[in-house]
C-alpha positions in Angstrom: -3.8 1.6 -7.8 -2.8 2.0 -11.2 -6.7 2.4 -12.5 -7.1 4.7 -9.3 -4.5 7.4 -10.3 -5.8 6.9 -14.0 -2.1 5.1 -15.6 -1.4 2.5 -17.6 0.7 -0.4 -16.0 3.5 0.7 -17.5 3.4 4.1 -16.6 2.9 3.1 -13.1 6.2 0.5 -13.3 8.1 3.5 -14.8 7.0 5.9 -11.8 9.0 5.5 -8.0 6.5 4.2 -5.9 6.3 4.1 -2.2 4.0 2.7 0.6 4.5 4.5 3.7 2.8 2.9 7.1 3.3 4.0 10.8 5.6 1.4 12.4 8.1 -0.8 11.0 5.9 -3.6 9.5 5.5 -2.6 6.0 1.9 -4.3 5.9 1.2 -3.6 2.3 2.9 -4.1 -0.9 2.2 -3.4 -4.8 1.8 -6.3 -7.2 3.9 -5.6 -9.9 2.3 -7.6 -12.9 -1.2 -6.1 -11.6 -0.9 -2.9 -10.0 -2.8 -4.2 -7.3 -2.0 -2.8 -3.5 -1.9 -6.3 -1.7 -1.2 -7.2 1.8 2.9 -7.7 2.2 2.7 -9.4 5.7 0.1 -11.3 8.3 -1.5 -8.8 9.9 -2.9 -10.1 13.5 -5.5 -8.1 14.9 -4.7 -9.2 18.3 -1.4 -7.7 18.1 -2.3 -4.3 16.5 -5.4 -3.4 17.6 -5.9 -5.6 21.6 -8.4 -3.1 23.2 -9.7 -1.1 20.8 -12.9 -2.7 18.5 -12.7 -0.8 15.1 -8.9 -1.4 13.6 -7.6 0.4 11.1 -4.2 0.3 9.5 -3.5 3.5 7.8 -0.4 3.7 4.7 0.0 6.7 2.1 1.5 5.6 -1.4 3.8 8.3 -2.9 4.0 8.3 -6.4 6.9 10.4 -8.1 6.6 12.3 -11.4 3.9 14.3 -12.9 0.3 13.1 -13.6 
């Protein structure tokens, strides 16, 4: 994420952060020591996506402050 938006780790730890997904599960997490967006919890296919044959899980990351 960090290298996405162009920051430095640090400038990226120094920003408010957010990972918004529909639902409750929060699906998707960022790795603090790497900037890396990772996956926060199982995700089961079966669950999310029963009938339908292309799944996608959709999240928005907010990042605060100027870039």
């Amino acid at each position: 994420v960090a290298k996405d938006l162009g920051l430095q780790l640090l400038e990226l730890s120094d920003r408010t952060l957010r990972i918004l997904n529909k639902g409750r599960t929060q699906y998707f997490a960022l790795h603090g020591k790497t900037g890396h967006l990772v996956t926060a919890e199982r995700i089961d296919r079966e669950q999310l996506c029963r009938l339908v044959e292309k799944c996608v899980l959709r999240c928005e990351l907010i990042v605060e402050g100027q870039m």
